[in-house]
C-alpha positions in Angstrom: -38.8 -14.0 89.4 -39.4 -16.6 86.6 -36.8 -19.2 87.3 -37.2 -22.2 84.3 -34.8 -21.8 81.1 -31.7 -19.9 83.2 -31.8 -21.8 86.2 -27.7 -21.3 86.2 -28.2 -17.6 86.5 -30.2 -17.5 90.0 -30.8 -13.4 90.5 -30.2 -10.5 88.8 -26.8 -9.9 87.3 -24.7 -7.6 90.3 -22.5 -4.9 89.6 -19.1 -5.8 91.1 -16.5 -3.6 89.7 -13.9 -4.0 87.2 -11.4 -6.2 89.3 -14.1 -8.8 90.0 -13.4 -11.9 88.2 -16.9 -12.8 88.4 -18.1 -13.4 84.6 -21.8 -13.1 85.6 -21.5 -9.9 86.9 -20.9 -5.7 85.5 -17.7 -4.4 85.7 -18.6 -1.2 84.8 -22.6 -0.8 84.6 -23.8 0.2 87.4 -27.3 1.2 86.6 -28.0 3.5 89.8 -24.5 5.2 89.5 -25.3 8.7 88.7 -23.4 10.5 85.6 -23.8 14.2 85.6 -28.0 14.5 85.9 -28.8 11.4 84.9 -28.2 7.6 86.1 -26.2 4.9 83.7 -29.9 3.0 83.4 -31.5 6.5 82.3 -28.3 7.1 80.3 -28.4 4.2 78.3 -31.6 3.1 78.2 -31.3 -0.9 77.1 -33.2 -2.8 75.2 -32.8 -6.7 74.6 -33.9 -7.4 71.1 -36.5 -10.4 71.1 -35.2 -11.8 67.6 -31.7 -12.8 67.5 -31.6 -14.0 71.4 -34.8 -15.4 71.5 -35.8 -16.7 68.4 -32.3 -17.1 66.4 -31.5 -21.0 66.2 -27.7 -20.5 65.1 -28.8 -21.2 61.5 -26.6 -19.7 58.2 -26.7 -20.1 54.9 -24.2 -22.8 55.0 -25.3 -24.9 58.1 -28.3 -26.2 60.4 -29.7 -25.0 63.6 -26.7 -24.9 66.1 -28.9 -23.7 69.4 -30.7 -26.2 70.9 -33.3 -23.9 72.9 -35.5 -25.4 75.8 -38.7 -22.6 74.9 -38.3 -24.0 70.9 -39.5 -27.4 72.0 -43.3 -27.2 72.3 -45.5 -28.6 69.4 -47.9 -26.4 69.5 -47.1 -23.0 68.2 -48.9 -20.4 70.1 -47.3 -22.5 73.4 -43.6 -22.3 72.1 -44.8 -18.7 71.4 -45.4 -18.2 75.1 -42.8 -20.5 76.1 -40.5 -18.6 74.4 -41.8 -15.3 76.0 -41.5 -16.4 79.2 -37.7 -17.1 78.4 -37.1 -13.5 77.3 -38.6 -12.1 80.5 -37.1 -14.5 82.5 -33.6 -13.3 80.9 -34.5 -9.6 80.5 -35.3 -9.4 84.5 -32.4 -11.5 85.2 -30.3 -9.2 83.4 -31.6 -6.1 84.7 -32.4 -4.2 81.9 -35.6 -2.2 81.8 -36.9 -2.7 78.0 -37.2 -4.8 75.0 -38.1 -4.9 70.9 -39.5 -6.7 68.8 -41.0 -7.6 65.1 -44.6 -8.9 64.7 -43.6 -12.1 63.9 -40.9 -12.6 66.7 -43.4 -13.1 70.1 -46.0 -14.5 67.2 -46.9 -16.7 64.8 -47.8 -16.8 61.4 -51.2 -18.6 60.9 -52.7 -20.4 58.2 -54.8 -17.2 57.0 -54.4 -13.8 57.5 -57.5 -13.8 60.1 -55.6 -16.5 62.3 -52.8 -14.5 62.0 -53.7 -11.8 63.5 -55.7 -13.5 65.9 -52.3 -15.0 67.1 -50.6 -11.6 67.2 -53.4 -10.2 69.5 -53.1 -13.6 71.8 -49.3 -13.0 72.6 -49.9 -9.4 73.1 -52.2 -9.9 76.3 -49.6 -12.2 77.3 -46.9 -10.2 76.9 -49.1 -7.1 78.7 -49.2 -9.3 81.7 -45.9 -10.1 81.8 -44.9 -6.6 81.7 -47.2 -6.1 84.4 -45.5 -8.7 86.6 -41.7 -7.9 85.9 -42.0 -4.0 85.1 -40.2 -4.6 81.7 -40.8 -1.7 79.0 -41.3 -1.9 75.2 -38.8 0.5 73.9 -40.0 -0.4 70.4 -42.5 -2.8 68.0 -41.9 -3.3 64.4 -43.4 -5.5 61.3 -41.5 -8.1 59.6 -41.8 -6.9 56.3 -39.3 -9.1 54.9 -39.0 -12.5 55.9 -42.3 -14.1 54.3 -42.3 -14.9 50.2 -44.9 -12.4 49.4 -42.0 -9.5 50.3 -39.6 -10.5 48.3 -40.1 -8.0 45.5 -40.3 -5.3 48.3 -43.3 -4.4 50.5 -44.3 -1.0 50.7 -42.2 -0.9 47.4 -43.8 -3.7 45.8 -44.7 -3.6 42.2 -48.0 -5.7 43.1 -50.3 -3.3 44.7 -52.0 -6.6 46.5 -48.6 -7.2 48.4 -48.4 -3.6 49.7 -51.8 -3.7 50.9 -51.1 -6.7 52.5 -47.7 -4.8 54.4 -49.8 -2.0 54.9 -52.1 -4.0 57.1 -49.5 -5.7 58.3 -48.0 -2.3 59.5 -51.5 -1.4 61.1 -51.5 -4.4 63.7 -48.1 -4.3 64.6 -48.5 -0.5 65.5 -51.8 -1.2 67.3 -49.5 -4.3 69.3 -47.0 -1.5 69.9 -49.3 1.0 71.3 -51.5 -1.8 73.2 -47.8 -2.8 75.2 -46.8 1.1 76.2 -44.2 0.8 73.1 -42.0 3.8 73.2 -41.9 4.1 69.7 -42.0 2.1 66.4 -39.3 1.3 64.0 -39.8 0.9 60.5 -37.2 -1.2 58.7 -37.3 -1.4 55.1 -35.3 -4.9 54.6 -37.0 -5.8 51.1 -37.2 -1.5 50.2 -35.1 -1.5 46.7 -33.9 -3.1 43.7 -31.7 -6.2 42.7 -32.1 -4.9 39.0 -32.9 -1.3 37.6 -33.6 -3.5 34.6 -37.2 -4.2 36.0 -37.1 -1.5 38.1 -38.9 2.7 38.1 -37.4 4.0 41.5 -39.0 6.9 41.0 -42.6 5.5 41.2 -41.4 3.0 44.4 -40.5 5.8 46.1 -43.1 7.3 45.5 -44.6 4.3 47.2 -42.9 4.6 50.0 -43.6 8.1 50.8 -47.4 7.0 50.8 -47.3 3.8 52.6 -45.4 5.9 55.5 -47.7 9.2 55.5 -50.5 6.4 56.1 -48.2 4.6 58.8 -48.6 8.9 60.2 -52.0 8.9 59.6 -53.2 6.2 61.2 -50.6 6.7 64.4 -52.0 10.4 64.8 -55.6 8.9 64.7 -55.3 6.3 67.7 -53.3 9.1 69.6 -50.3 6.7 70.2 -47.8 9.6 70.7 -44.6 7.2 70.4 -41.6 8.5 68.2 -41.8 6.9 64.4 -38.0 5.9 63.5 -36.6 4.5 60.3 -33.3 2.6 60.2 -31.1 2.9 57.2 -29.4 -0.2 55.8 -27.1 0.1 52.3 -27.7 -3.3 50.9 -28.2 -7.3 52.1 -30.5 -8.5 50.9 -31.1 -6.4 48.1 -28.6 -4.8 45.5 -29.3 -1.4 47.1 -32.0 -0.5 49.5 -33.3 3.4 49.6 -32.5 4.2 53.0 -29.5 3.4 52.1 -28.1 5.6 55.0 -28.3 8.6 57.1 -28.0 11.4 54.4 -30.5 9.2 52.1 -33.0 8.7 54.5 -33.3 12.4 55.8 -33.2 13.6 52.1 -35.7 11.1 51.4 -37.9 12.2 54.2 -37.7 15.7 53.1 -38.5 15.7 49.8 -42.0 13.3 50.6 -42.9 15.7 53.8 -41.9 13.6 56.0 -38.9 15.0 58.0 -41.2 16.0 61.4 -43.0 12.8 61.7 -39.2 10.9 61.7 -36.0 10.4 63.5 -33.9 7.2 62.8 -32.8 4.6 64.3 -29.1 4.0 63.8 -27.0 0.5 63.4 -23.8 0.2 64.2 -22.9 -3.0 61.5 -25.2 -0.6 59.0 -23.2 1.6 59.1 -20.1 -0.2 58.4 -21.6 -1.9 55.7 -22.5 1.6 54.0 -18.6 2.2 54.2 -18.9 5.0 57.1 -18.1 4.8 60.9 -20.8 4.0 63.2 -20.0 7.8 64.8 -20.4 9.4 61.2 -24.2 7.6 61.0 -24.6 9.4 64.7 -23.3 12.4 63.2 -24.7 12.9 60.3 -28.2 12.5 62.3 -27.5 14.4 65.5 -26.2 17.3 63.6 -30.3 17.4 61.4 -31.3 16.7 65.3 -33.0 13.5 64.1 -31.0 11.2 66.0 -33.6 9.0 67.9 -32.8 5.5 68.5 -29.8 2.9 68.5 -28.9 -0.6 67.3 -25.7 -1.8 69.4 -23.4 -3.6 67.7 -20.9 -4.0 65.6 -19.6 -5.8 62.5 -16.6 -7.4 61.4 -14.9 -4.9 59.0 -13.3 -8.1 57.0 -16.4 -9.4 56.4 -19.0 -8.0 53.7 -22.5 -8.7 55.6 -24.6 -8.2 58.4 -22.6 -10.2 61.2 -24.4 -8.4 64.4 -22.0 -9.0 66.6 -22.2 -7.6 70.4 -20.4 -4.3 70.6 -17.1 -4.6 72.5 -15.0 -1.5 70.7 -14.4 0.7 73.6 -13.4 3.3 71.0 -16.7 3.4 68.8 -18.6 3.2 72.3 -17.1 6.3 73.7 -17.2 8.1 70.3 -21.0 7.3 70.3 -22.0 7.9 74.0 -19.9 11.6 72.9 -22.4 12.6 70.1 -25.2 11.2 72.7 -25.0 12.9 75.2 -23.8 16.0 73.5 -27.2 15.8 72.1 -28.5 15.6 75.8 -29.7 12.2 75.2 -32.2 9.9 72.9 -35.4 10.9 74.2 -38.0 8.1 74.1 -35.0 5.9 71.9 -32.4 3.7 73.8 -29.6 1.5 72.8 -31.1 -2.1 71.7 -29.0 -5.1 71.5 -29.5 -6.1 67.7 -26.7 -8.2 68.5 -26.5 -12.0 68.4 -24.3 -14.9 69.8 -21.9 -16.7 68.0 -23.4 -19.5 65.9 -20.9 -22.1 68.1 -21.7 -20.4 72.1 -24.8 -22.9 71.9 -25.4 -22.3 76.1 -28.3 -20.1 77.0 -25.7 -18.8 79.8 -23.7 -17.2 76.5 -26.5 -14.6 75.9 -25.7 -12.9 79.5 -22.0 -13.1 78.7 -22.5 -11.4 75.8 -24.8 -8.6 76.7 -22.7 -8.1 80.1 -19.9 -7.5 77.8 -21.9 -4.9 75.6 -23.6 -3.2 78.6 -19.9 -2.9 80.1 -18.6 -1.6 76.9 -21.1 1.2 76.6 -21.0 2.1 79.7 -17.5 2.6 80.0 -18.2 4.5 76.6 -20.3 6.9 78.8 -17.8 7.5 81.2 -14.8 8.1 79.2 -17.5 10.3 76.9 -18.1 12.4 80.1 -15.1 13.1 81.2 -13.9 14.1 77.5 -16.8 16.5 77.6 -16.1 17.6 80.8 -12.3 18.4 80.6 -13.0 20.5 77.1 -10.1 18.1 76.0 -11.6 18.2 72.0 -14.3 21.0 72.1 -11.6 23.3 73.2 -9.4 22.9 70.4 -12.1 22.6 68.0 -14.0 25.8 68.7 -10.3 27.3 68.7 -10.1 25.2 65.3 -13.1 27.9 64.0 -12.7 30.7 66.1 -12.0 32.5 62.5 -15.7 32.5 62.0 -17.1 34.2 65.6 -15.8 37.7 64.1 -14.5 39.8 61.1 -14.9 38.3 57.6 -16.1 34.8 59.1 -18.6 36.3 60.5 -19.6 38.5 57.9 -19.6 35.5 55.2 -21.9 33.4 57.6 -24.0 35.9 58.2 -24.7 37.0 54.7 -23.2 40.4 54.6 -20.5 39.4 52.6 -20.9 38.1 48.6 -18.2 37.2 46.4 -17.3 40.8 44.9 -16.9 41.3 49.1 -14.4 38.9 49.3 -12.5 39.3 46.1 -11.9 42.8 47.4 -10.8 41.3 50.8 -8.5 39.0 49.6 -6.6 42.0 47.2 -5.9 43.4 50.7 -5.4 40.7 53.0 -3.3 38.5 50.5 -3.1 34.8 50.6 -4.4 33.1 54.4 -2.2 31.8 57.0 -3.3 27.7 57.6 -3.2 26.0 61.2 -2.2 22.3 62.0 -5.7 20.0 62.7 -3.5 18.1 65.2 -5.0 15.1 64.1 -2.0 13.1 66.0 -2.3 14.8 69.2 -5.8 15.1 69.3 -5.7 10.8 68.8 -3.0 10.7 71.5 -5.6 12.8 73.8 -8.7 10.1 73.1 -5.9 7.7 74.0 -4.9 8.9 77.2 -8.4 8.6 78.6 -9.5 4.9 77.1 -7.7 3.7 79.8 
């Protein structure tokens, strides 16, 4: 086991039950435990993500680097590139998760010309294949930065300069070749710079347009190297720009429909996204479980007094059991998993603060899954709400769902059934009853 940036931390994190006062150790993940026909591990499926634990400095918009990081220090940049990979597997193994993510321009740097750069990207890709191949780690997912570099600033695929979206285009091309070179899992599409700051200087019809075409070559391309991982897209409403067009779940399937995209697709879900689109992290999960296009996760959470992106760790045992509900009511996320887009606090400046704070997410989501499972076990909401609709199994619900009954129909019905009889939605009780198990 690589034993240089975390020397505090000596082996892998043990699970030691919730009254262990350990803070270096699961209270409630306990990856071989099995629940119903799966284990937590195969449950849950986490990811570290490479970019905020690895590569995030502590840096805001109103303050310097807080994060003094050992694997930062080297001069050279393809050697803090590796240093800095050898940190992440040293944590990721130490922690005992099985995957990780990553952009392009996370595990490698940006040269001085496009050539160099992707020279670079290919470098850190053999090193990261052999240090998969020494610690067993997985790539759950690869993605391109498409936003962080000047060029993208007016958009990338969406660009109103057709020698910027070739550029992203290309771009896309070698971080899905990295992704399939590394056993990736699937591939994430993230459209940060995708929309306007000014309809002004803006035809959304024609960027969308765009869009449709840079992803049906994204399709094109992935069907003709065979890499058979799952393409997701993950919806953000806004920040940085005014309003981005996956804007959310509902956007993003509507958008995928109407470009033919809808069976090459499933999303990938944030939790702070969410929030920030003003819905609940378990209405995002809804919205795509219920179009079965629910793929992929982003665990965290954001602070609902604050109006941007915070990526905090997720430690809501409420939103963690709501989600792990829809989940596994959807018998699971596939190829997806849950990845820790999740970052420290800009003043826990110890490297020892990244394992508290994935422990604390890890335990959080899987005491999510627990509580989840027994909910769905017991019947203690499915019974009430198929009760809730039981109207519709026969008689005139039926007939209404099932097209035998038209308006005229029910005009008639109603002249001789008069006015209907309304049941309570036990909204109270039903709150008392999620209560009673979170616990």
């Amino acid at each position: 086991m690589l034993n240089r940036y975390f020397p505090s931390v000596e082996k892998e994190i043990p699970f030691e039950g919730k009254d262990s006062k350990n803070t270096l150790s699961f209270k409630y993940y306990n990856k071989n435990e099995v629940v119903g026909n799966k284990t937590m591990s195969e449950h849950l499926r986490f990811a570290v993500a490479y970019w905020h634990s690895f590569m995030g400095s502590g840096v805001d918009i109103f303050g310097a680097p807080s994060l003094k990081r050992e694997w930062h220090k080297a001069g050279d940049p393809i050697q803090r590139a590796k240093d800095t990979m050898d940190a992440a597997f040293e944590f990721i193994t130490k922690l005992g998760v099985d995957y990780y993510c990553f952009h392009d321009r996370d595990i490698a740097p940006e040269g001085e010309t496009y050539s160099e750069t992707c020279k670079n990207l290919e470098t850190l890709v053999e090193y990261a294949k052999k240090l998969q191949k020494e610690t067993g780690v997985k790539l759950l997912w690869g993605t391109a930065n498409l936003f962080g570099h000047p060029m993208y600033a007016q958009g990338a695929g969406t660009s109103p300069n057709s020698h910027v979206m070739a550029h992203a285009a290309a771009q896309v091309k070698h971080a899905i070749d990295a992704t399939y070179e590394l056993g990736g899992e699937n591939y994430v599409f993230w459209g940060g710079r995708e929309g306007y700051e000014s309809l002004l200087n803006t035809d959304m019809k024609r960027e969308q347009e765009q869009m449709a075409r840079f992803l049906h070559m994204a399709v094109d391309y992935k069907n003709k190297i065979g890499f058979k991982g799952q393409f997701l897209i993950e919806p953000k409403p806004a920040e940085p720009m005014k309003h981005q067009y996956d804007t959310d779940s509902a956007a993003t399937l509507y958008f995928l429909k109407e470009y033919d995209l809808i069976d090459h697709f499933k999303l990938n879900l944030e939790a702070n996204h969410a929030t920030l689109a003003g819905h609940t992290f378990e209405h995002e999960l809804t919205v795509a479980s219920a179009a079965g296009k629910l793929g992929s996760v982003d665990a965290n959470r954001g602070d609902l007094l604050l109006g941007w992106d915070t990526d905090q760790f997720p430690t809501d045992l409420y939103s963690t059991t709501f989600a792990m509900m829809i989940i596994l009511n959807q018998n699971g996320l596939g190829s997806g998993g849950l990845n820790f887009d999740a970052k420290v606090r800009r003043t826990s400046i110890d490297p020892v603060d990244l394992f508290h704070a994935h422990i604390g997410g890890m335990d959080a989501f899987a005491r999510g899954l627990l509580i989840a499972k027994k909910i769905i076990d017991d019947r203690a909401l499915s019974s009430f709400i198929d009760e809730r609709y039981s109207s519709f199994n026969s008689g005139i619900g039926a007939d209404i769902m099932s097209g035998k009954a038209g308006l005229e129909d029910l005009d008639n019905w109603i002249e001789k059934e008069g006015l209907p009889v309304v049941s309570s939605a036990r909204q109270e009780m039903l709150e008392n009853i999620v209560n009673s198990y979170i616990q």
